[in-house]
C-alpha positions in Angstrom: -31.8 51.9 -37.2 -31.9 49.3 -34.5 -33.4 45.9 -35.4 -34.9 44.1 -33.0 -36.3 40.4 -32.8 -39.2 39.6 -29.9 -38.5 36.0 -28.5 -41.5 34.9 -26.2 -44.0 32.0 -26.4 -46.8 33.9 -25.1 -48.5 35.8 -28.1 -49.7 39.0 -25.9 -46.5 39.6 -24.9 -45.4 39.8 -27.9 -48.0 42.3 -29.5 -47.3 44.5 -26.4 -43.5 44.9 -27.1 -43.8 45.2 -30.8 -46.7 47.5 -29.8 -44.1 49.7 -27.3 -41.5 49.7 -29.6 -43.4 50.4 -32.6 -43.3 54.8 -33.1 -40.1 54.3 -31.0 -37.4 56.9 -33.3 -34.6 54.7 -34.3 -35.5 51.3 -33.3 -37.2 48.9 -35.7 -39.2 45.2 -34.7 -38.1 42.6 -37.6 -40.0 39.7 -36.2 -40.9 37.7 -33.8 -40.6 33.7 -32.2 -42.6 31.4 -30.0 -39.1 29.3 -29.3 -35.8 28.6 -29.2 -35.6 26.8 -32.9 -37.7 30.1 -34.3 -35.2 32.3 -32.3 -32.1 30.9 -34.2 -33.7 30.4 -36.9 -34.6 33.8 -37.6 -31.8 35.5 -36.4 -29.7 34.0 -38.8 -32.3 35.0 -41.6 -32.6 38.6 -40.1 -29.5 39.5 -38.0 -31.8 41.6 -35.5 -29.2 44.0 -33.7 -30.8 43.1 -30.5 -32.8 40.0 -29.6 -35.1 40.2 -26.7 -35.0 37.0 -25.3 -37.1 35.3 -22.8 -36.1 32.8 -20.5 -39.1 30.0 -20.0 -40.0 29.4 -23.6 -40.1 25.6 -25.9 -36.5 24.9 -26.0 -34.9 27.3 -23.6 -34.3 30.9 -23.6 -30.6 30.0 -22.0 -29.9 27.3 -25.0 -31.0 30.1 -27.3 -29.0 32.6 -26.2 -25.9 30.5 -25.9 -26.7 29.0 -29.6 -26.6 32.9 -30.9 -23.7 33.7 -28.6 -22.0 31.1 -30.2 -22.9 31.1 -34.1 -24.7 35.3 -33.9 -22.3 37.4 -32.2 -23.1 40.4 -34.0 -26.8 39.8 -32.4 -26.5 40.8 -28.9 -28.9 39.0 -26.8 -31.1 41.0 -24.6 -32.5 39.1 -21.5 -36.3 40.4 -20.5 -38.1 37.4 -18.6 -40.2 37.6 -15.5 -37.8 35.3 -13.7 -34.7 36.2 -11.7 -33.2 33.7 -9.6 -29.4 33.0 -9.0 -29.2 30.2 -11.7 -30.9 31.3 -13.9 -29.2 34.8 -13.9 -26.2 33.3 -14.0 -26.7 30.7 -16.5 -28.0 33.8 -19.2 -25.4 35.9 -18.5 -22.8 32.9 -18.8 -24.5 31.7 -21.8 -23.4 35.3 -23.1 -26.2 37.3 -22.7 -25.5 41.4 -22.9 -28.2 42.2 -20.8 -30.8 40.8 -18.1 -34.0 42.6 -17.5 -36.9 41.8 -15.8 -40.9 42.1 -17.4 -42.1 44.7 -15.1 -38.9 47.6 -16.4 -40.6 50.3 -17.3 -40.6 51.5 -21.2 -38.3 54.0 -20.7 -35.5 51.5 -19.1 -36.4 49.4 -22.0 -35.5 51.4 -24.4 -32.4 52.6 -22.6 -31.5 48.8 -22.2 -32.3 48.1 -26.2 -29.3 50.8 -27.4 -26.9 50.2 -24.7 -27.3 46.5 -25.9 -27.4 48.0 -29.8 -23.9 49.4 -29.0 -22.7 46.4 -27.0 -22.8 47.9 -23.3 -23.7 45.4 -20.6 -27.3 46.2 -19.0 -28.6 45.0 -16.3 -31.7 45.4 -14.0 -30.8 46.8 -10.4 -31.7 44.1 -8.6 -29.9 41.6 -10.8 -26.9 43.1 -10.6 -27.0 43.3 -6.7 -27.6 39.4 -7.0 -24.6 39.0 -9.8 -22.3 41.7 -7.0 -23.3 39.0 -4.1 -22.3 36.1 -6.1 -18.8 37.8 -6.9 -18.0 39.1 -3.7 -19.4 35.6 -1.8 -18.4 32.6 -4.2 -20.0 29.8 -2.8 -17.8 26.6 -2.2 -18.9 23.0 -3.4 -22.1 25.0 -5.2 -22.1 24.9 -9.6 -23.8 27.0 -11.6 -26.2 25.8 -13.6 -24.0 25.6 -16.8 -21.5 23.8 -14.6 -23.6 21.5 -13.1 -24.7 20.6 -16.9 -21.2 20.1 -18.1 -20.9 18.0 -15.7 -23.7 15.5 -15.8 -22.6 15.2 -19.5 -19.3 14.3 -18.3 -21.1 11.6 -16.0 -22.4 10.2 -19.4 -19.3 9.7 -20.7 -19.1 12.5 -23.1 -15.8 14.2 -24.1 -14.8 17.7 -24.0 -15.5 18.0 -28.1 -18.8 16.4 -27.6 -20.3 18.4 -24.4 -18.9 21.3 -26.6 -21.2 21.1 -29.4 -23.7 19.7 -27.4 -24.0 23.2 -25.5 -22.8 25.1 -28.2 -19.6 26.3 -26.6 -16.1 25.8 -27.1 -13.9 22.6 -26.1 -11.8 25.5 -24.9 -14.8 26.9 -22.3 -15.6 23.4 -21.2 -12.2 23.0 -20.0 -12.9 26.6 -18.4 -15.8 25.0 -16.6 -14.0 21.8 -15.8 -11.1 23.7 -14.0 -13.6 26.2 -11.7 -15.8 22.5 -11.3 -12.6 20.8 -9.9 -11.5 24.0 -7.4 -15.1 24.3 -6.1 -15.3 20.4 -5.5 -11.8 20.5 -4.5 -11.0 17.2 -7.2 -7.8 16.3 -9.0 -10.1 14.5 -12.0 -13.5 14.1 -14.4 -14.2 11.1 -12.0 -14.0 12.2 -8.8 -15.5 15.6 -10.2 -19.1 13.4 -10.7 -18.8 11.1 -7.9 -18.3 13.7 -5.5 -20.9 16.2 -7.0 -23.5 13.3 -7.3 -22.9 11.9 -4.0 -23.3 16.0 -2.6 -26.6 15.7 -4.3 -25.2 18.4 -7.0 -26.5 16.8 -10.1 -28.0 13.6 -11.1 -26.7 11.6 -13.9 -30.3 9.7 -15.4 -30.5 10.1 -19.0 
C-alpha cells in the first residue's frame, strides 16, 4: 500500500485529491496539511510514502520539502503546484524534491507519478523537464538559483556555514556546494566579494 499525505492550503483542493485517489487499488490518503509546520509535522507522525506537496502555501512548499528531504528521506516528496517557473522548479527539485507536476496532469499521470515516486523514480511533468534540459544545456553565467541566491544573502548577514546550514535545513557540506558554484558563476575568489558583487549586480538584497 502506498501512503500518501495531501499538502495544500486550499481546502477544495484537497477534498478533490483525497477524493481522486480515494478507490485508487493500492494507494492509500493518511492525511492531510494546510502548511509547511502541518506538513512536517505529520510526516514525521505518519511516514506517508509520498507527500504531495504544493508550492505557494503558509511557510513554503520549497522550505517543506527541503525540511523532509533533510530529516524524512524515506518520504519522497512529490511536487503538484500550479506554478512552474525556472526558480521555482529549480529551487523544489534542489530542495530534493522526487518529482514536479503541475495541477492540470491528468489523473492517470498522477497516479503514474505517485508509484514512480513510491519506488523512488524521478517524475517530472513534460514541460518541466524541457525547462530543467534548457537550464543544463545553457547554464547562465552571473544568474543564482533561488537556493543560491538565499545562501547568499545569509552569508551577507554574517552567518557561517553551520548556521545557514540549519537555517535551511541542509548540510554545512551543501552550503559549501552552493558557495563554490556561487563563486564560479560570479567569478569571486571569497564570501565578500561573493555579496558585494551579487548585490551590486542587483542579484540579492541583504535587508533583514
Amino acid at each position: 500500500m502506498i501512503t500518501v499525505l495531501v499538502v495544500d492550503d486550499h481546502p477544495v483542493v484537497r477534498a478533490g485529491l483525497r477524493g481522486m485517489l480515494a478507490n485508487e487499488p493500492g494507494i492509500e490518503v493518511v492525511g492531510e496539511a494546510s502548511d509547511a509546520d502541518e506538513a512536517v509535522s505529520l510526516t514525521h507522525g505518519l511516514s506517508p510514502a509520498v507527500v504531495l506537496m504544493d508550492l505557494r502555501m503558509p511557510g513554503g512548499g520549497v522550505q517543506a520539502t527541503a525540511r523532509l528531504s533533510a530529516e524524512k528521506p524515506d518520504s519522497r516528496v512529490l511536487v503538484l503546484t500550479t506554478y512552474g517557473t525556472d526558480d521555482q522548479i529549480l529551487a523544489a527539485v534542489e530542495a530534493g524534491a522526487t518529482g514536479y507536476l503541475l495541477k492540470h496532469a491528468d489523473r492517470a499521470d498522477l497516479l503514474r507519478a505517485i508509484r514512480a515516486a513510491a519506488a523512488g523514480e524521478t517524475v517530472l511533468a513534460p514541460s518541466v523537464a524541457a525547462r530543467l534540459t534548457r537550464h543544463i544545456r545553457t547554464p547562465r553565467r552571473n544568474v543564482l538559483s533561488a537556493r543560491e541566491a538565499e545562501v547568499l544573502r545569509l552569508v551577507g548577514r554574517g552567518l557561517s556555514n553551520p548556521a545557514i546550514g540549519a537555517a535551511l535545513f541542509i548540510s554545512e557540506s551543501t552550503v559549501k556546494t552552493h558557495l563554490l558554484r556561487i563563486f564560479g558563476k560570479l567569478e569571486v575568489d571569497d564570501r565578500t566579494a561573493a555579496v558585494m558583487t551579487a548585490v551590486h549586480r542587483g542579484l540579492i538584497t541583504i535587508e533583514e
